[in-house]
C-alpha positions in Angstrom: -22.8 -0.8 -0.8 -21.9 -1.0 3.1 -24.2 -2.3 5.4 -24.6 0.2 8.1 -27.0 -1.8 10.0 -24.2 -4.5 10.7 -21.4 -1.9 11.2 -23.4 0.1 13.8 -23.7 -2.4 16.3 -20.0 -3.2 16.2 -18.8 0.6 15.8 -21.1 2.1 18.9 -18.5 0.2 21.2 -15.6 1.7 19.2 -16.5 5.7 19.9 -14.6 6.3 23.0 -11.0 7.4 24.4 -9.0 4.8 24.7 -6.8 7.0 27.1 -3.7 5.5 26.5 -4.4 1.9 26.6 -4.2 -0.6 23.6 -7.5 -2.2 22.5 -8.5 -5.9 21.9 -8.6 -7.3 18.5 -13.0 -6.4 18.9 -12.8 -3.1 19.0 -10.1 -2.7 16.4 -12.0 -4.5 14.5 -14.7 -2.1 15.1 -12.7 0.6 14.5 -12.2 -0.5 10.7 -15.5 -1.4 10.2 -16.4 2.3 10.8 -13.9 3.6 9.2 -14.7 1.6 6.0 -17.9 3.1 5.8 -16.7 6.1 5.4 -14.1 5.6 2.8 -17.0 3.8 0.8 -18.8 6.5 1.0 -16.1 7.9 -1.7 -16.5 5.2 -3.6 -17.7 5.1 -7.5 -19.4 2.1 -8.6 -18.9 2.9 -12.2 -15.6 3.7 -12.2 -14.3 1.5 -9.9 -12.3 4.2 -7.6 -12.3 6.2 -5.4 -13.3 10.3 -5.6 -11.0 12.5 -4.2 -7.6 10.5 -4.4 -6.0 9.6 -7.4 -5.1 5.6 -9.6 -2.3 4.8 -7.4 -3.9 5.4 -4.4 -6.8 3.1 -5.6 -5.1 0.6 -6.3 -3.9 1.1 -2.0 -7.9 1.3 -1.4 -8.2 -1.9 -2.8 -5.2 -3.9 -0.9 -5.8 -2.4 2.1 -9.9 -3.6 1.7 -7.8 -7.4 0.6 -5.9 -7.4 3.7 -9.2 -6.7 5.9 -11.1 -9.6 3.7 -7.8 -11.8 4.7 -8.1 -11.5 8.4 -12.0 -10.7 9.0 -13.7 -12.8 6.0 -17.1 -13.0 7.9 -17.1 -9.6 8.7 -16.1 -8.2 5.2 -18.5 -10.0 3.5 -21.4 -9.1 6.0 -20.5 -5.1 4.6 -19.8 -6.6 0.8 -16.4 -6.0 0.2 -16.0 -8.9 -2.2 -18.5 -7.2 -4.5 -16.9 -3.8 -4.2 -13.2 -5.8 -4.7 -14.9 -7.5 -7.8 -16.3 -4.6 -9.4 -12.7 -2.6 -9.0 -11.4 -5.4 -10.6 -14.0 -5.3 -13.3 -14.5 -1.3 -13.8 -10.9 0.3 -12.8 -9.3 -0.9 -16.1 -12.2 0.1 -18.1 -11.6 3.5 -17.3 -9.6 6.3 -19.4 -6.8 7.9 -16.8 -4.0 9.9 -17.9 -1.2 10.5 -15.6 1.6 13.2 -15.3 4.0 13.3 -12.1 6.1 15.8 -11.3 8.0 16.6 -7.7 7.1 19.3 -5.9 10.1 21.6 -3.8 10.2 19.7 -0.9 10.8 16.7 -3.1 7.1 15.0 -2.8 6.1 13.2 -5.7 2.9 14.9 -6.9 0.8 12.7 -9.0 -2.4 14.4 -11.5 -4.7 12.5 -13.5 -7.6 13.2 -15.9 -10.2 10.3 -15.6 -13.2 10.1 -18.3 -15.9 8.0 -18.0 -16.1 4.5 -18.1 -15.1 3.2 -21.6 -17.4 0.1 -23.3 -14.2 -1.9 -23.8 -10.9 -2.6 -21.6 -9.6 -1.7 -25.6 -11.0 1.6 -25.7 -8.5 2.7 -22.6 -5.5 3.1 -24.5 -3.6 1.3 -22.1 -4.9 -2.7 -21.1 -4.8 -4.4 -18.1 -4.0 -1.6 -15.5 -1.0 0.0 -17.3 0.0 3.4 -18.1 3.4 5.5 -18.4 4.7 4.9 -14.9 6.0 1.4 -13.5 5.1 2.6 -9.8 1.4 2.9 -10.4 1.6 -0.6 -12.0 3.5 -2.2 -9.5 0.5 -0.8 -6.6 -2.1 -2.5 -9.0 -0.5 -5.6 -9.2 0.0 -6.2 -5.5 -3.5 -4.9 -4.9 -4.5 -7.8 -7.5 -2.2 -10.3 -5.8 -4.2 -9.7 -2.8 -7.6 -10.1 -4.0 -6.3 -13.8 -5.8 -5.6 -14.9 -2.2 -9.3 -14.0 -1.1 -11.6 -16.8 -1.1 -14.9 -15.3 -0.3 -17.9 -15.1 -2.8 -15.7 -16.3 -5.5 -12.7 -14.2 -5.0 -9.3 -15.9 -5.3 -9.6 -16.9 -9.2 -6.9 -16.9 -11.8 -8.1 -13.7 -13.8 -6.5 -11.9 -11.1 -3.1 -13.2 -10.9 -3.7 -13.0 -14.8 -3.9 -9.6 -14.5 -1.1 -9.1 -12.3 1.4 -11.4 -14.6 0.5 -9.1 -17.2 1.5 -6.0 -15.4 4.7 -7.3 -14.2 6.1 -8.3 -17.7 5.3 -4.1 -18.7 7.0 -3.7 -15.8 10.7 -5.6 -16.9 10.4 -3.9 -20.0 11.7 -1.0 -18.2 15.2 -2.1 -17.5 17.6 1.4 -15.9 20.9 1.1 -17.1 21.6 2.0 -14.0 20.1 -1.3 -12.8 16.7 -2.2 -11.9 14.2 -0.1 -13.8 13.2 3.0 -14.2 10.2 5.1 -12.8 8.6 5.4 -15.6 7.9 5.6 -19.6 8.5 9.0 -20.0 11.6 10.1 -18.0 14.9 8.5 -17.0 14.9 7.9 -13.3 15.4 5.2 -11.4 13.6 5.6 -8.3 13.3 3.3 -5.4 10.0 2.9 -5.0 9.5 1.5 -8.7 12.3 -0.9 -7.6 10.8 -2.2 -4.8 7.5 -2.8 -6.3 9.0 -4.6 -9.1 10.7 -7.1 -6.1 7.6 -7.4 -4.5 5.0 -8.7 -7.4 8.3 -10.8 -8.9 8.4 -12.5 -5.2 5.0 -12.4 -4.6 4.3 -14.1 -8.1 6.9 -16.9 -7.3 4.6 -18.0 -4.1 1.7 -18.1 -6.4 2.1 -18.6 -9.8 2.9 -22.2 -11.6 6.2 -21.0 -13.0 7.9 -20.1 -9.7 11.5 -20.5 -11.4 10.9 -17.8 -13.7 9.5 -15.4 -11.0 11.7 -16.5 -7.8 15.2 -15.6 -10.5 14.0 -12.2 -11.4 13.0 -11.7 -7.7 16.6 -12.9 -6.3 18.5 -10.6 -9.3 16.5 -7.7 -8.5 17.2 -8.0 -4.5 20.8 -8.2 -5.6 21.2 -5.6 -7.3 18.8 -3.3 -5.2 21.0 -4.1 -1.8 24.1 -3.0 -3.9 23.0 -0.4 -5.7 23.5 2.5 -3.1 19.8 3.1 -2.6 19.8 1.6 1.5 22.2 4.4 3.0 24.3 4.7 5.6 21.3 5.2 8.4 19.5 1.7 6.8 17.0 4.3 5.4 16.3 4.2 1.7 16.8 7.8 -0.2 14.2 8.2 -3.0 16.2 7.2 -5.7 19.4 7.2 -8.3 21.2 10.3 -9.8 20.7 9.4 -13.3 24.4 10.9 -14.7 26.3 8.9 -11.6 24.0 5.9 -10.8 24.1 6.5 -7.3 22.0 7.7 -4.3 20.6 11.2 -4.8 20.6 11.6 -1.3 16.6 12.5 -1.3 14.0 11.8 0.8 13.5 9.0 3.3 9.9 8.9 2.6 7.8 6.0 4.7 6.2 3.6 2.1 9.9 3.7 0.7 11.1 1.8 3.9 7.7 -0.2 3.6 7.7 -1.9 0.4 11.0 -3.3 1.0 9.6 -5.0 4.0 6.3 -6.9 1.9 9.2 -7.6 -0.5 11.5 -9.6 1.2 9.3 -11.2 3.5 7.7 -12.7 0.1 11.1 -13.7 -0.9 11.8 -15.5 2.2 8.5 -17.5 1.8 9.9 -18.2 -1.5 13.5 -19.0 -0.8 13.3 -19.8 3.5 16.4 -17.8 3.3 16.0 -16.1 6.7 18.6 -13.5 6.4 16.5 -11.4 4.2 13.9 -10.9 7.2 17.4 -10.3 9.1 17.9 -7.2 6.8 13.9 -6.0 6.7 14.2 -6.0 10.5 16.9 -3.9 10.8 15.3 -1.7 8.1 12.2 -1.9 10.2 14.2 -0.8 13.6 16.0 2.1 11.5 12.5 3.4 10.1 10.8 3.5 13.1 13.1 5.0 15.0 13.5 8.3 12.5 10.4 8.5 11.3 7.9 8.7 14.5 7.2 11.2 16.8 6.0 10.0 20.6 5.1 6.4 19.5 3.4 7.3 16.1 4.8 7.0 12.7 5.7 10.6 10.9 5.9 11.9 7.7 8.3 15.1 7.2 5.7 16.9 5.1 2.7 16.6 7.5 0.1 18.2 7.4 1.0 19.2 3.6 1.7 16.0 2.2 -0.8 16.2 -1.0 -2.6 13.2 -2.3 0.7 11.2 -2.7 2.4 11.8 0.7 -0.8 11.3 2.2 -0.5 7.6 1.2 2.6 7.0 2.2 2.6 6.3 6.3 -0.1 3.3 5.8 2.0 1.5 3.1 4.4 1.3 5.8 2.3 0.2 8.3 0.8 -2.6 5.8 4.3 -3.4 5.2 5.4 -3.6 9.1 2.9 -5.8 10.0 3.3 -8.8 7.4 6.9 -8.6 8.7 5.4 -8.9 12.1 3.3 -11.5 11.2 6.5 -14.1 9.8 9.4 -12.3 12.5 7.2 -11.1 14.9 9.2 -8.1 17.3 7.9 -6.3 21.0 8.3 -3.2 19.3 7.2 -3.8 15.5 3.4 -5.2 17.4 3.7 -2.2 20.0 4.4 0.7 17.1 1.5 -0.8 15.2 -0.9 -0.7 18.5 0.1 2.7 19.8 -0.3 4.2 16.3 -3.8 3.0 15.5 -4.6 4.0 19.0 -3.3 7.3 18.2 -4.9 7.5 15.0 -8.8 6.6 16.9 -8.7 9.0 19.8 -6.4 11.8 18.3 -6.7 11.8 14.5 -10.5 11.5 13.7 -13.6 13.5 12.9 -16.1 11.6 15.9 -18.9 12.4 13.6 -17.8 10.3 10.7 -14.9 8.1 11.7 -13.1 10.6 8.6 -9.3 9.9 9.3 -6.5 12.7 8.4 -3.0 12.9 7.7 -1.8 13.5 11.0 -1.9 10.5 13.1 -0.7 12.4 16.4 -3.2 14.9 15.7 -5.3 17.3 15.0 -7.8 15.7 12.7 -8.1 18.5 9.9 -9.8 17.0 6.7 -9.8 13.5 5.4 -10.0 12.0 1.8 -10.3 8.6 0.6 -6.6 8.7 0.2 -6.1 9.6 4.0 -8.5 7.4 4.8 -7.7 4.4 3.5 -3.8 4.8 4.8 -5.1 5.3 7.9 -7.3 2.0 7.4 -3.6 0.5 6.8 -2.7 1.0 10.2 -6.1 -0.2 11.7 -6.0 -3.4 10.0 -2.3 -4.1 11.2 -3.9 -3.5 14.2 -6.3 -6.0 14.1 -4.0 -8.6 12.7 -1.1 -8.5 15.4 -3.5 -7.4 18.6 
């Protein structure tokens, strides 16, 4: 569905070492553009996702394909992304998945699905409208939803979208923690930050779009107050994983990346909501603390690298998607050159010259890719291209 044609003229100027310096907005663009081709090349047209990754990281394909429609329209359209956006909207829902999560030993969440073929009816699913057993995977489709209602490009941008999204979000407050917040999922009773900061995220992100802000915008400001007191932000501004579910309180567990992102798409979508500035006070310093312990030489880390699976491989581009709407509304020196230095590092250090495949590894070596690598990978790029 990609145009190679287009993308070859642009790309040819983007195969080269940048040797240390930051590129211009051109060949970051470029960059993408190549790199987009590739992770099309994973993609199903019937299905609506993307082989080799799993639901939750398609609904990440699709944002991060959003965000590059948001800040290169001309250029997205030329290589059909609008069609491929509509089609995920149209297909994705109408296919049977079945999800089980489980955490491995090192604590990564380790997500397997069985996905059938393409059912005649959204009814025939089991499960309407993008849901299934666990509130995190809704939460990534709704924000990847929210993002193609703000396209307008071949049609994009209508209501069934938001629609969509609304729907998701009230599954989503049915699963009220009594610890506060709610939990991960359907089937077990943890409270897990990530679920938590999705379910801030579409509330606030709903409340700048949606006719009923009120409704949204008091959800939105109840869950931020009970997330910033719940324990969950420790003592190092890093967010552990989640909540012991005998004591309600941190479990001390991982400081995974996309946990530190979220937050940050959160709150800068409840400032546009509220213009209560402190709250991109508090992602800032989150921001500062995140980048500080979790990259190595410049470039953003994950602790289970180069093992991560298909859900840790996802993680390092949330934050970087994260980072640089922050930087776009409280722009920092450092938030802009973190984003620069790692999609630098990602083009000369991280990437199979043959195929633009991106890995895991963003310092390096390039060792496999999938679409799941690739599009968080693509995460970074596009920040790239939006703060350069």
């Amino acid at each position: 569905m990609v145009s190679k044609s287009f993308v070859g003229g642009l790309a040819a100027r983007a195969l080269y070492s940048i040797s240390g310096r930051q590129a211009d907005q051109e060949t970051y663009t470029a960059n993408t553009l190549s790199a987009l081709t590739t992770l099309q090349g994973w993609y199903n047209e019937s299905s609506g996702l993307w082989d080799t990754t799993g639901w939750w990281n398609s609904a990440n394909c699709l944002t991060v394909l959003a965000d590059f429609v948001a800040i290169q329209p001309d250029a997205a359209t030329e290589v059909n992304i609008p069609v491929i956006i509509q089609n995920t909207f149209e297909q994705a829902q109408k296919t049977t998945v079945t999800a089980s999560k489980q955490f491995t030993a090192g604590g990564i969440p380790m997500s397997t699905y069985t996905i059938s073929k393409r059912s005649n009816t959204i009814s025939e699913r089991g499960f309407d409208n993008f849901l299934n057993d666990y509130y995190d995977d809704e939460g990534w489709w709704a924000l990847a939803l929210i993002h193609s209602a703000d396209l307008d490009v071949q049609g994009l941008g209508d209501q069934d979208y938001l629609g969509a999204a609304s729907t998701i979000f009230e599954d989503m407050k049915d699963g009220a923690s009594p610890c506060g917040g709610i939990y991960w999922s359907k089937v077990t009773n943890y409270t897990a930050s990530i679920a938590n900061e999705l379910y801030l995220s579409v509330a606030a992100s709903l409340a700048n779009r949606m006719d009923n802000k009120q409704y949204y915008l008091y959800i939105a400001l109840a869950q931020w107050d009970w997330f910033k007191n719940s324990g969950l932000i420790n003592s190092d501004n890093l967010i552990n994983d989640g909540l012991d579910p005998d004591t309600c309180e941190n479990n001390g567990g991982n400081t995974w990346t996309y946990n530190q992102g979220v937050i940050l798409g959160g709150l800068v979508e409840l400032y546009k909501a509220t213009g209560d500035s402190s709250l991109l006070d508090t992602a800032t310093s989150i921001a500062y603390a995140a980048i500080d312990a979790k990259s190595k030489n410049g470039v953003l880390y994950e602790g289970c690298e180069p093992d991560c699976g298909a859900d840790g491989a996802q993680f390092k581009g949330i934050f970087m998607r994260n980072l640089h709407y922050l930087q776009k509304v409280a722009p920092q020196d450092k938030f802009q050159t973190f984003i620069l230095d790692t999609a630098d590092s990602i083009w000369a250090n991280d990437r199979d010259s043959s195929t633009s495949g991106l890995g895991v590894t963003w310092s390096g070596p390039y060792e496999t890719a999938t679409a799941g690598t690739q599009s968080s990978a693509l995460d970074a790029l596009v920040a790239a291209i939006a703060v350069a």
